[in-house]
HTML snippet that shows the backbone in 3Dmol.js (N, CA, C, O; Angstrom):
<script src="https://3Dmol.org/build/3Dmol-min.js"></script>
<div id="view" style="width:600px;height:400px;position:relative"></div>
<script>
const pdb = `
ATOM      1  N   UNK A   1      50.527  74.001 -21.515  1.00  0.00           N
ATOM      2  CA  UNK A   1      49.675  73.157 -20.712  1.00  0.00           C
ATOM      3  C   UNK A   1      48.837  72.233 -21.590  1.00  0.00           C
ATOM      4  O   UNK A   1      48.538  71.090 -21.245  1.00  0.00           O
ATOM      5  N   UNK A   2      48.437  72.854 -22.872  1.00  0.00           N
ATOM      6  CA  UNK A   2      47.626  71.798 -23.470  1.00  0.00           C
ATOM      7  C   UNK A   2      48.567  70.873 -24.244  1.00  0.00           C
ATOM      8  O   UNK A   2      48.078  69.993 -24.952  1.00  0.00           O
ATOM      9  N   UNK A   3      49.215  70.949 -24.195  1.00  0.00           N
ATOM     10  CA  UNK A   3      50.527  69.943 -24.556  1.00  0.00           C
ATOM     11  C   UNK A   3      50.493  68.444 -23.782  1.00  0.00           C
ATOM     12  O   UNK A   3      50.324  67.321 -24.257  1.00  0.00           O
ATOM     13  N   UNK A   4      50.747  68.937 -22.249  1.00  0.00           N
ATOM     14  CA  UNK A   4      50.793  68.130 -21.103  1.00  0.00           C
ATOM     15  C   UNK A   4      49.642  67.676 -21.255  1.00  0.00           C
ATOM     16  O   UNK A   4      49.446  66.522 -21.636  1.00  0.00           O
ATOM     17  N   UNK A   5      48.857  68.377 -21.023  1.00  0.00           N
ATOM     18  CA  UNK A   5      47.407  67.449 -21.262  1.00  0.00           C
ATOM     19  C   UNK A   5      46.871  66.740 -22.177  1.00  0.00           C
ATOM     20  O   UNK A   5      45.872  66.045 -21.989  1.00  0.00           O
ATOM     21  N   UNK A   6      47.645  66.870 -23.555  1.00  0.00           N
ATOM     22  CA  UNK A   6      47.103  65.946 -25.084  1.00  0.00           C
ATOM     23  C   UNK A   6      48.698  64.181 -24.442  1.00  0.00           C
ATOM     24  O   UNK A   6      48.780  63.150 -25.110  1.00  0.00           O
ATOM     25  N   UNK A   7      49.146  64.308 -23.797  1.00  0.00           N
ATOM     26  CA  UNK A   7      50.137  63.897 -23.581  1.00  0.00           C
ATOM     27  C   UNK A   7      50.146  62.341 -23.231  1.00  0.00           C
ATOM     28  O   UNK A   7      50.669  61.274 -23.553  1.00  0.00           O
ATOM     29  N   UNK A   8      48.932  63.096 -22.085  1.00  0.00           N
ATOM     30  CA  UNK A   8      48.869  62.375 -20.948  1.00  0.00           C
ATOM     31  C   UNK A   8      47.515  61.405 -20.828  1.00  0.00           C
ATOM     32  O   UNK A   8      47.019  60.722 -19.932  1.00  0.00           O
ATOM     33  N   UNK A   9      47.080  61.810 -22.653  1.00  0.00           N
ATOM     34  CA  UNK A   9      45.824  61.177 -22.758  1.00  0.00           C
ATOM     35  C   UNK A   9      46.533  59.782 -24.088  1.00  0.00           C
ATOM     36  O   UNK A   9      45.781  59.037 -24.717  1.00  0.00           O
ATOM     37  N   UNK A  10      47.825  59.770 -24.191  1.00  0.00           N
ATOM     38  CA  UNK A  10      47.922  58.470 -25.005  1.00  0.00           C
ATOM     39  C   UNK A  10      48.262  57.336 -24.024  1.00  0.00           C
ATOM     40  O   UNK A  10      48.268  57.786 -22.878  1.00  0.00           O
ATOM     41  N   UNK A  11      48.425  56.591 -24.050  1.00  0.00           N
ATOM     42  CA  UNK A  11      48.478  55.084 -23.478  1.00  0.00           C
ATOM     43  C   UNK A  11      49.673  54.804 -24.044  1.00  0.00           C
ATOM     44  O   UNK A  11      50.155  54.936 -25.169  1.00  0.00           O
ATOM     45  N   UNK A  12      50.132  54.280 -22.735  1.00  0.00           N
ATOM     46  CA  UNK A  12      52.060  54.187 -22.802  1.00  0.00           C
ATOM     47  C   UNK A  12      52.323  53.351 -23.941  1.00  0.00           C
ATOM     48  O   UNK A  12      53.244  53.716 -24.671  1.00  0.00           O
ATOM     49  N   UNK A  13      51.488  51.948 -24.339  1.00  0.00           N
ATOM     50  CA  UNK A  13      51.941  51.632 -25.258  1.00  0.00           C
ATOM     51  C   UNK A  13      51.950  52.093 -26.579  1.00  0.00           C
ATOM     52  O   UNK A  13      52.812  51.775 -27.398  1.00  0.00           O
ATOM     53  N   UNK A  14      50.658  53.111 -26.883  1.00  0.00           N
ATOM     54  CA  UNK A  14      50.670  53.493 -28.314  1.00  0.00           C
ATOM     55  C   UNK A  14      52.300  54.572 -28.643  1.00  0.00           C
ATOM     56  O   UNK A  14      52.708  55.029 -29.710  1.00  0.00           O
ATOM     57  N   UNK A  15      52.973  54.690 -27.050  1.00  0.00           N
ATOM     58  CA  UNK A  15      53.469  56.081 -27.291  1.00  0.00           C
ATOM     59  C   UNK A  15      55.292  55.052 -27.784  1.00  0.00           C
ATOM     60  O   UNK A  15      56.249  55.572 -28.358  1.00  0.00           O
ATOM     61  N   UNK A  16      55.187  53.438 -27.260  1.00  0.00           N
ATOM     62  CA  UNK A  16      56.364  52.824 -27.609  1.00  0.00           C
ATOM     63  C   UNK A  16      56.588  52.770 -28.915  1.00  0.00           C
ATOM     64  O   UNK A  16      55.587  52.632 -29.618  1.00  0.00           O
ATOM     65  N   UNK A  17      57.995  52.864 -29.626  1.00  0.00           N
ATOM     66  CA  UNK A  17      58.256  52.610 -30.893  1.00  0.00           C
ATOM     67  C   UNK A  17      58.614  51.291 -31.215  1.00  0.00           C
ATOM     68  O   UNK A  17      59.446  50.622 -30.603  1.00  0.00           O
ATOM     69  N   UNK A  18      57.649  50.767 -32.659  1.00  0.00           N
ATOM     70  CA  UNK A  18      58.137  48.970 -32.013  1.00  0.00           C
ATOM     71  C   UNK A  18      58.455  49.005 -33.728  1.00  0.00           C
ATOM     72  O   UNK A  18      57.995  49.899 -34.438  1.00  0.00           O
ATOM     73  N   UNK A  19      59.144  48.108 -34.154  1.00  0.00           N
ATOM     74  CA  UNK A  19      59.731  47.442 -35.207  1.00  0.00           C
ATOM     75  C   UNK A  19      58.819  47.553 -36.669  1.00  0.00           C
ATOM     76  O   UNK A  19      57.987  46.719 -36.311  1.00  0.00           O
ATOM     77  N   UNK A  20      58.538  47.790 -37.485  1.00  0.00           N
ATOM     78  CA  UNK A  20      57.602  47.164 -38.739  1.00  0.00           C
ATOM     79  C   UNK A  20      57.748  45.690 -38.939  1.00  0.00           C
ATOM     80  O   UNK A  20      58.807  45.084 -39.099  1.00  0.00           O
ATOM     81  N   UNK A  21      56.890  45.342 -38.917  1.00  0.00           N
ATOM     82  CA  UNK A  21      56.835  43.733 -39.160  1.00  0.00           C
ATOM     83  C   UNK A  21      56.126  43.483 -40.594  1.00  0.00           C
ATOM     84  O   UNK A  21      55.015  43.866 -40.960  1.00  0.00           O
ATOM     85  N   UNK A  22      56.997  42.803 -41.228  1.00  0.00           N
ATOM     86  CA  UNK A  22      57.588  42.320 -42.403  1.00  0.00           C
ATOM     87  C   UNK A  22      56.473  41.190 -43.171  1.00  0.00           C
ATOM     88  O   UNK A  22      56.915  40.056 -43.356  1.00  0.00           O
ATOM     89  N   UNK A  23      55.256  41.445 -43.549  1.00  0.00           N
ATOM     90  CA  UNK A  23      54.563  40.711 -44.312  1.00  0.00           C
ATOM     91  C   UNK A  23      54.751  39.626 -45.658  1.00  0.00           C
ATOM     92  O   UNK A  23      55.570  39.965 -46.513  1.00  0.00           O
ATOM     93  N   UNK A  24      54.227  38.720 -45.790  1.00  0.00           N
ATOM     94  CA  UNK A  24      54.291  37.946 -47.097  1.00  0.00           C
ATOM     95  C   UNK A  24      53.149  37.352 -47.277  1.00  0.00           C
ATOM     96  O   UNK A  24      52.324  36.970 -46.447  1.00  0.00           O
ATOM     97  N   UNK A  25      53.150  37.290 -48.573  1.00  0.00           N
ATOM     98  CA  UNK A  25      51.677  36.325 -48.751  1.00  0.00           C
ATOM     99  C   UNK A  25      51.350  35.208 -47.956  1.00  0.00           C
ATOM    100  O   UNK A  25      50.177  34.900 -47.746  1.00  0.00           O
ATOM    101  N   UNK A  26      51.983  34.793 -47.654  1.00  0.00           N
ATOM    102  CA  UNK A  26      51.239  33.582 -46.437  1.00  0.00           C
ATOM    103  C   UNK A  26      51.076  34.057 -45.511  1.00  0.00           C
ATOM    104  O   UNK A  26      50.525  33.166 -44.865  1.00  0.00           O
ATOM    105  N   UNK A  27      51.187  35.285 -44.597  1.00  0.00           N
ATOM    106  CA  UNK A  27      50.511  36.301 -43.800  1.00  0.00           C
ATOM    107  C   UNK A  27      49.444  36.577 -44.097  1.00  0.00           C
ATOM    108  O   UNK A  27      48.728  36.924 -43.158  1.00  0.00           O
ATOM    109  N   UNK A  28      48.946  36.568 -45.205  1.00  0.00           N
ATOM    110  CA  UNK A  28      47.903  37.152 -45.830  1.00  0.00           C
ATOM    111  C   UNK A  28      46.922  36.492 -46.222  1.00  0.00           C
ATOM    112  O   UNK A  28      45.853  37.078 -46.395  1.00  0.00           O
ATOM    113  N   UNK A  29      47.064  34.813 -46.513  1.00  0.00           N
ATOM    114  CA  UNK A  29      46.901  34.148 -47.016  1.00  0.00           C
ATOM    115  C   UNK A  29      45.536  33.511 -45.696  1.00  0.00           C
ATOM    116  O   UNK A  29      45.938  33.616 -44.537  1.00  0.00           O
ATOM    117  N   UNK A  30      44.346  33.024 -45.821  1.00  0.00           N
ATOM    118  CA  UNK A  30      43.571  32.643 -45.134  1.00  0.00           C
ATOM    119  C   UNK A  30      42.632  31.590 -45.759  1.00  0.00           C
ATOM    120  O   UNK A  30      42.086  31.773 -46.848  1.00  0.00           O
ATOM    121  N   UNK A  31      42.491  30.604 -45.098  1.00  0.00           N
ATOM    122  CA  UNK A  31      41.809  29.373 -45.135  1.00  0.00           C
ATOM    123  C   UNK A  31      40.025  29.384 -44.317  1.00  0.00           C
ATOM    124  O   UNK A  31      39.552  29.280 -43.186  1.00  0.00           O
ATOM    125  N   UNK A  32      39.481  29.600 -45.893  1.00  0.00           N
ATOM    126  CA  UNK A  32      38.107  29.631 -44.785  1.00  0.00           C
ATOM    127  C   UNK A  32      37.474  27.827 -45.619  1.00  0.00           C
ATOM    128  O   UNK A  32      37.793  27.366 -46.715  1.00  0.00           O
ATOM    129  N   UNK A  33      36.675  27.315 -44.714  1.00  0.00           N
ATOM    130  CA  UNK A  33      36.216  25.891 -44.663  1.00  0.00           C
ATOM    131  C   UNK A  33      34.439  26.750 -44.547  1.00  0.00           C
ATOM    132  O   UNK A  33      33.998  27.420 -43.613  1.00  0.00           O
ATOM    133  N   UNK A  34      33.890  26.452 -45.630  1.00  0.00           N
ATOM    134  CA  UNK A  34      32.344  26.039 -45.761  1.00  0.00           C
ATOM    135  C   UNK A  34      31.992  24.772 -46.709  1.00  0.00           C
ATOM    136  O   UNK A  34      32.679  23.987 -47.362  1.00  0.00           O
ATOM    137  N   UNK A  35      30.591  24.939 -46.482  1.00  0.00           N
ATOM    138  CA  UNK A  35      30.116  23.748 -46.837  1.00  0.00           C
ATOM    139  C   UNK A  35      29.465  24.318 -48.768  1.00  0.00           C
ATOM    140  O   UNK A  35      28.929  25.322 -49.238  1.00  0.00           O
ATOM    141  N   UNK A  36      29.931  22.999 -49.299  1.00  0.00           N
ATOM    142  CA  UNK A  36      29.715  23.425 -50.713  1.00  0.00           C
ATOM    143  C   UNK A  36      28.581  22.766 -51.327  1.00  0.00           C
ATOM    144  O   UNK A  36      28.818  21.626 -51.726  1.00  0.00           O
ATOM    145  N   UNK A  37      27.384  23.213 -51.504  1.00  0.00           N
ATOM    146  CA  UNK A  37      26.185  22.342 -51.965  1.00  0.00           C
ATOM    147  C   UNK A  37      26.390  21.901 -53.591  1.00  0.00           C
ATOM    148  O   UNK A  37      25.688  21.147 -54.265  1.00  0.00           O
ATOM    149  N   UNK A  38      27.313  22.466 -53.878  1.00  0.00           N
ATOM    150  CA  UNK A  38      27.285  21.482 -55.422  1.00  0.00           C
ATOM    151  C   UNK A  38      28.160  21.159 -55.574  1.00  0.00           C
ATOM    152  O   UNK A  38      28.618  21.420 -56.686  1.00  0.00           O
ATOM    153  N   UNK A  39      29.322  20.115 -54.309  1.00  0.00           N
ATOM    154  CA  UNK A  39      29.637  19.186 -54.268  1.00  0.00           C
ATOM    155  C   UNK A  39      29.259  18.123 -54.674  1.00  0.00           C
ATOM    156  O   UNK A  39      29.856  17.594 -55.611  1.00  0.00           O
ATOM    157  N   UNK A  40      28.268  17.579 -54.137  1.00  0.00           N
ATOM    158  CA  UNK A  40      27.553  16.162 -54.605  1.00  0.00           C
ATOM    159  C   UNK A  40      27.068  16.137 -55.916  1.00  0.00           C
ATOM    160  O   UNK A  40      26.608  15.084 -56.358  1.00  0.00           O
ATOM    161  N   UNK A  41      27.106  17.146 -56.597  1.00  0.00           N
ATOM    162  CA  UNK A  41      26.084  16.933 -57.965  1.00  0.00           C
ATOM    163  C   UNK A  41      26.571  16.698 -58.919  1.00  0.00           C
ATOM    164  O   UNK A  41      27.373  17.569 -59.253  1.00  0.00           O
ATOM    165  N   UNK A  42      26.434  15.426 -59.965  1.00  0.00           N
ATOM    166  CA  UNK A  42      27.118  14.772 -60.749  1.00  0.00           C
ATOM    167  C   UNK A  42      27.368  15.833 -61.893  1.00  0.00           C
ATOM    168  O   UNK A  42      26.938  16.947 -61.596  1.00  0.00           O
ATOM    169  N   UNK A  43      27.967  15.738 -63.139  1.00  0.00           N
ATOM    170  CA  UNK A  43      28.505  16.849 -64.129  1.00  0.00           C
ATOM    171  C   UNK A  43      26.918  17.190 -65.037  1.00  0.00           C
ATOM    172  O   UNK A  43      26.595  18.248 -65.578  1.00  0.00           O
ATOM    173  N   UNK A  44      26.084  15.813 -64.951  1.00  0.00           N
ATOM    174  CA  UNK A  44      24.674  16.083 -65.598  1.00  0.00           C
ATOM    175  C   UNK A  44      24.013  16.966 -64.701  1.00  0.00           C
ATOM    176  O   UNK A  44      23.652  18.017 -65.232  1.00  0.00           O
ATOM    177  N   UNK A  45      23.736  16.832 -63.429  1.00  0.00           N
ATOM    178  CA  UNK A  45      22.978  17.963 -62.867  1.00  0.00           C
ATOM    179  C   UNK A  45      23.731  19.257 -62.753  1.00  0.00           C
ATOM    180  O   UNK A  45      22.966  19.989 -62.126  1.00  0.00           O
ATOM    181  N   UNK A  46      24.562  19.764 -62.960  1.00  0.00           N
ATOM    182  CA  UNK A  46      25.029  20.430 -62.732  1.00  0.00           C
ATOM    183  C   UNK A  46      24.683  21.187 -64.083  1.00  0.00           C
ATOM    184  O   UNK A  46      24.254  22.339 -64.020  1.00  0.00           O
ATOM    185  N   UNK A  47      24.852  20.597 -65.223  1.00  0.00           N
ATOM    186  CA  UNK A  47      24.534  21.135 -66.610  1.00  0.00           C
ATOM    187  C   UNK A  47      22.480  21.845 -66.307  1.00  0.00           C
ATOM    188  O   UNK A  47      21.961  22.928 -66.577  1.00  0.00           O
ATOM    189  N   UNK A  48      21.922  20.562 -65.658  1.00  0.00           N
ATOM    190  CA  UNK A  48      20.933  20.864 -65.698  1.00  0.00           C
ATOM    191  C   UNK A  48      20.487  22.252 -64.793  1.00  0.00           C
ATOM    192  O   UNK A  48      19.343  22.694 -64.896  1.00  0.00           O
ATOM    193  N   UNK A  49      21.158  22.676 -64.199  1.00  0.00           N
ATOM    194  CA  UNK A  49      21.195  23.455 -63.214  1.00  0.00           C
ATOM    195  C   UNK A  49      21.574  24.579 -63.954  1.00  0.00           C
ATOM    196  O   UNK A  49      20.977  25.655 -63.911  1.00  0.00           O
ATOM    197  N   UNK A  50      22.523  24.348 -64.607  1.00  0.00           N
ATOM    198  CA  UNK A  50      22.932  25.834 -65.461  1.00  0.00           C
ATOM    199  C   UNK A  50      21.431  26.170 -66.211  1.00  0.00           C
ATOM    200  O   UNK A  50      20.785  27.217 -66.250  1.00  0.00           O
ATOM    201  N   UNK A  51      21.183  24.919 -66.746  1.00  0.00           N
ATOM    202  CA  UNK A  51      19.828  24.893 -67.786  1.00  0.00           C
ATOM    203  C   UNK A  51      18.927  25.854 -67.061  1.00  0.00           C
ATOM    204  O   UNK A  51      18.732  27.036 -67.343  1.00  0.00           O
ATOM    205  N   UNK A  52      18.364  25.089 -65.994  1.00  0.00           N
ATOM    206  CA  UNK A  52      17.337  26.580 -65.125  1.00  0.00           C
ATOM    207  C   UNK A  52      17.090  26.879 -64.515  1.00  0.00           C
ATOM    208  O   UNK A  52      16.045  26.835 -63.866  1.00  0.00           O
ATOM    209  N   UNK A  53      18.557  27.634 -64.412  1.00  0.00           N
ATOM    210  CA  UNK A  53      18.807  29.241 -63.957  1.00  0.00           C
ATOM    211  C   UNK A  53      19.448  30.159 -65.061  1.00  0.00           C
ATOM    212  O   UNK A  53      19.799  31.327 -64.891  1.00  0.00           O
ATOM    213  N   UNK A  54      19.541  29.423 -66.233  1.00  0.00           N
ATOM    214  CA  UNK A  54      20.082  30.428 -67.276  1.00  0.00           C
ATOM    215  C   UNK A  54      17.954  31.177 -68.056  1.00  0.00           C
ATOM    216  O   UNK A  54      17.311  32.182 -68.363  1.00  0.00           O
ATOM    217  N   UNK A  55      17.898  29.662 -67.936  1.00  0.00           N
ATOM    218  CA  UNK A  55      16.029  30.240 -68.208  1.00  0.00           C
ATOM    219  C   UNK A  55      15.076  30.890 -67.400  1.00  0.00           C
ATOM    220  O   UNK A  55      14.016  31.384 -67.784  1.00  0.00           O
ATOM    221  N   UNK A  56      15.667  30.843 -65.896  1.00  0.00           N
ATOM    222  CA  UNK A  56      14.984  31.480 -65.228  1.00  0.00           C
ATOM    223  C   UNK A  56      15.541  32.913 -65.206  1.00  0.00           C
ATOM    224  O   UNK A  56      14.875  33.891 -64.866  1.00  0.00           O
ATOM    225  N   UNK A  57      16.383  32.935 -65.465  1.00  0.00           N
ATOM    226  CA  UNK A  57      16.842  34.757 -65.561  1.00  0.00           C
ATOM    227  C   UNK A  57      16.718  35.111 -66.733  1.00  0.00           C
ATOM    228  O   UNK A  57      17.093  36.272 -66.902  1.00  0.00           O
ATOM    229  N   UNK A  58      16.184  34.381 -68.031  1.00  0.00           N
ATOM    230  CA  UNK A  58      16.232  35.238 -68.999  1.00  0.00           C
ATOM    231  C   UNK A  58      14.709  35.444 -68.503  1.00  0.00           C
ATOM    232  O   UNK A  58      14.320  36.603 -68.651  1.00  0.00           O
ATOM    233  N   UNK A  59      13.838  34.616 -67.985  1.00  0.00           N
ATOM    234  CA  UNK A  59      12.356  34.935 -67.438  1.00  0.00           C
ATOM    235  C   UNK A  59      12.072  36.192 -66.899  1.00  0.00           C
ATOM    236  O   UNK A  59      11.053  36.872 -67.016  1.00  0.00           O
ATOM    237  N   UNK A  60      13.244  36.439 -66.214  1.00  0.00           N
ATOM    238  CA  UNK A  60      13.485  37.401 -65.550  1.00  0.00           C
ATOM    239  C   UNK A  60      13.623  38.850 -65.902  1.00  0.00           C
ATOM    240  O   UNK A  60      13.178  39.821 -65.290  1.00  0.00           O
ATOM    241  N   UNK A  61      14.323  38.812 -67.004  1.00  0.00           N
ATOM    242  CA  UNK A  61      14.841  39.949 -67.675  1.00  0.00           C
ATOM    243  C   UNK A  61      14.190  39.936 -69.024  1.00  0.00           C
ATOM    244  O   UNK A  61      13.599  40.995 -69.231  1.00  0.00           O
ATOM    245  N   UNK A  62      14.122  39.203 -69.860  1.00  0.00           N
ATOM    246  CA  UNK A  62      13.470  39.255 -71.364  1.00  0.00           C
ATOM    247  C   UNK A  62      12.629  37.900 -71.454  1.00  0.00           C
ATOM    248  O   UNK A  62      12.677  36.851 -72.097  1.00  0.00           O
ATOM    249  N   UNK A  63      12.121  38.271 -70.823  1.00  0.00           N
ATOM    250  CA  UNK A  63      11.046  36.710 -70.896  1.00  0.00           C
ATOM    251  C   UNK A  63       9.964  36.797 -72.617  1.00  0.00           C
ATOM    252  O   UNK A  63       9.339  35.916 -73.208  1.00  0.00           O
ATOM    253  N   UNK A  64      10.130  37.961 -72.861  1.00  0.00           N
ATOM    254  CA  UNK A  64       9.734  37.045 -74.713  1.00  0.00           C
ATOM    255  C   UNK A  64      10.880  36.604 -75.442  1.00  0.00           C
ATOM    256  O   UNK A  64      10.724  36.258 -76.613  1.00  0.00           O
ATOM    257  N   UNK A  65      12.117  36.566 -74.863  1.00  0.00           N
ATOM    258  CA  UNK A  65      12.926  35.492 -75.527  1.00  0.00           C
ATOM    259  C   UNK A  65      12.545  33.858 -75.117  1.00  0.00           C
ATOM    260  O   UNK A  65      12.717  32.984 -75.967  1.00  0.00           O
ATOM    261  N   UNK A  66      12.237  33.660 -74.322  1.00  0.00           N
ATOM    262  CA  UNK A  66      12.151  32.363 -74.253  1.00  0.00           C
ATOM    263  C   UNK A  66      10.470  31.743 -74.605  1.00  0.00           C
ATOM    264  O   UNK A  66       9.288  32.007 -74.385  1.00  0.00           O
ATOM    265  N   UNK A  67      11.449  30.640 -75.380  1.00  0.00           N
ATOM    266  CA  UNK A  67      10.383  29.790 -76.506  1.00  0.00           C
ATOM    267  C   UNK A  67       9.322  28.950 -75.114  1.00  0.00           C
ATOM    268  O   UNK A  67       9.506  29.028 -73.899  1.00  0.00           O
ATOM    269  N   UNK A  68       8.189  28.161 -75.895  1.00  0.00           N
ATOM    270  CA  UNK A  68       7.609  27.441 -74.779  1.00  0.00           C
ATOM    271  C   UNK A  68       8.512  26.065 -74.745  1.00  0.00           C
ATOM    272  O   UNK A  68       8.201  25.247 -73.880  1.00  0.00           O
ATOM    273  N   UNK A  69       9.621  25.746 -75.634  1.00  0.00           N
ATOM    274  CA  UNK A  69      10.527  24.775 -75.645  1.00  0.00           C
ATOM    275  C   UNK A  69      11.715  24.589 -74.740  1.00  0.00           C
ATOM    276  O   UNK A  69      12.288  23.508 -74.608  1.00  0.00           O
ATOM    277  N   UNK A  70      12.101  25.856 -74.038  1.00  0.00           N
ATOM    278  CA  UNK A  70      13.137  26.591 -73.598  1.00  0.00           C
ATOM    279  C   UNK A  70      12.627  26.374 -72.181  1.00  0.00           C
ATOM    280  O   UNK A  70      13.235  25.831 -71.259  1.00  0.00           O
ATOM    281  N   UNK A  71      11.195  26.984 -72.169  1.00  0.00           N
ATOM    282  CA  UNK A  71      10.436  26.728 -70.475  1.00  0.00           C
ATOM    283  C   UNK A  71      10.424  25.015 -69.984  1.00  0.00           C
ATOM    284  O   UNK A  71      10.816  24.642 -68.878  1.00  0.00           O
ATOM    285  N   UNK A  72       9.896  24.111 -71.045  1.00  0.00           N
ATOM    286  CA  UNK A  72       9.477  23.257 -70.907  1.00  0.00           C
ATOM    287  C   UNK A  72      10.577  22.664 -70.471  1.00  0.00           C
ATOM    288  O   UNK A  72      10.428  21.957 -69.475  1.00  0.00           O
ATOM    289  N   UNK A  73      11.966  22.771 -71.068  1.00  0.00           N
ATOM    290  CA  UNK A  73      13.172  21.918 -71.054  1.00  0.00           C
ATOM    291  C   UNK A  73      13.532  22.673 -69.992  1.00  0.00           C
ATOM    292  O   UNK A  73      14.522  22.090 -69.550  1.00  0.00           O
ATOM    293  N   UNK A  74      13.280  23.815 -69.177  1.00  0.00           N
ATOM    294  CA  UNK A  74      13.540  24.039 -67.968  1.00  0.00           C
ATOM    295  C   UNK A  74      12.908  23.400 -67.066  1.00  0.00           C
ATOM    296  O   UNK A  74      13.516  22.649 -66.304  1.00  0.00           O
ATOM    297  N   UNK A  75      11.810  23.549 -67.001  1.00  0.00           N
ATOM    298  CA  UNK A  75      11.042  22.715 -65.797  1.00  0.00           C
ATOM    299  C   UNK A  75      11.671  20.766 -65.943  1.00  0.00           C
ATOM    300  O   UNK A  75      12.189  20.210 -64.975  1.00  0.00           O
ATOM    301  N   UNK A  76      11.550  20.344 -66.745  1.00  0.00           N
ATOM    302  CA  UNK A  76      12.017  19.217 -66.855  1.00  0.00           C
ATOM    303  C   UNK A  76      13.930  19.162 -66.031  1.00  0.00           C
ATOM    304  O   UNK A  76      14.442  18.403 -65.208  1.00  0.00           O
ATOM    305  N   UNK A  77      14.301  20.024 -66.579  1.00  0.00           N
ATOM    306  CA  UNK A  77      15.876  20.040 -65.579  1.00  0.00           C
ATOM    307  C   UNK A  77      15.880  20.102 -64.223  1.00  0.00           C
ATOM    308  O   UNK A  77      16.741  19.614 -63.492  1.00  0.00           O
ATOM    309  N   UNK A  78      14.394  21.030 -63.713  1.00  0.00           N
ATOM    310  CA  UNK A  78      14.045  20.920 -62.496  1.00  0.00           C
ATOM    311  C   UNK A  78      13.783  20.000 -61.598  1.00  0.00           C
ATOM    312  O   UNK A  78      14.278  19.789 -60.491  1.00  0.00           O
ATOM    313  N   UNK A  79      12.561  19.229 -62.473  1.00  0.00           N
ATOM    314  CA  UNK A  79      12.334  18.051 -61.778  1.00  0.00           C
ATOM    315  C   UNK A  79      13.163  17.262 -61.815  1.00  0.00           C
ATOM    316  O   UNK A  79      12.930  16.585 -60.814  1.00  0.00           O
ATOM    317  N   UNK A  80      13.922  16.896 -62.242  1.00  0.00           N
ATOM    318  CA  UNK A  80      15.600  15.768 -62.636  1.00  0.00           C
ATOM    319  C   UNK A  80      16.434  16.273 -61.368  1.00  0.00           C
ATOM    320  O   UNK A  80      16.972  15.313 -60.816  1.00  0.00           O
ATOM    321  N   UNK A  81      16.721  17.586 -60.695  1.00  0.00           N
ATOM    322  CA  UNK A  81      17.149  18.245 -59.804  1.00  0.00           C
ATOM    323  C   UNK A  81      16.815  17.499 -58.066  1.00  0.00           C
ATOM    324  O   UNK A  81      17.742  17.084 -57.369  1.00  0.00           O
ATOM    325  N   UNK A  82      15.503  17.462 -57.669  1.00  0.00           N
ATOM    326  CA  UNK A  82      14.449  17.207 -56.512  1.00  0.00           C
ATOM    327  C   UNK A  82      15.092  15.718 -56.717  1.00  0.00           C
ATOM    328  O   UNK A  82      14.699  14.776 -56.028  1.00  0.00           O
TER     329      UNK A  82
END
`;
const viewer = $3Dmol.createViewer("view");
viewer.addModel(pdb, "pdb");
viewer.setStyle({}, {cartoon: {color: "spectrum"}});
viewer.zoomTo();
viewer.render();
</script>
C-alpha cells in the first residue's frame, strides 16, 4: 500500500521518460548587455584612475608606505577625474 501511495504522489510528467538533450557551448553560452562606466574614459584617465585607487588601497592597508608625493599625485589624478 505504501507503494501505491508514494506512486500516486508523482506527476505524470515527471514519471515520462524523455530523451537527454545534447548540449554545446552555445547552449551555454549567454549574452548579458550592461552599461560600462569606463567606456568613455580616454587611456589618460584611465591610467589616472589606476593612480588613485592603487594609492587609495595602499592607504588602506599600509598607509606608511605612501610618501606625501604619492598622496599628492593622487589627489591631483582625482581632480583631473571630476
Amino acid at each position: 500500500m505504501g507503494a501505491l501511495l508514494l506512486a500516486s504522489c508523482i506527476p505524470p510528467s515527471a514519471s515520462a521518460v524523455e530523451s537527454p538533450r545534447i548540449l554545446g557551448w552555445e547552449d551555454l553560452k549567454v549574452t548579458v548587455k550592461f552599461e560600462d562606466p569606463f567606456e568613455a574614459l580616454t587611456g589618460e584617465q584611465l591610467m589616472k584612475l589606476s593612480l588613485y585607487a592603487r594609492v587609495q588601497g595602499m592607504l588602506e592597508s599600509r598607509p606608511t608606505k605612501v610618501s606625501g608625493g604619492m598622496a599628492r599625485e593622487a589627489e591631483e589624478a582625482k581632480a583631473l577625474l571630476r
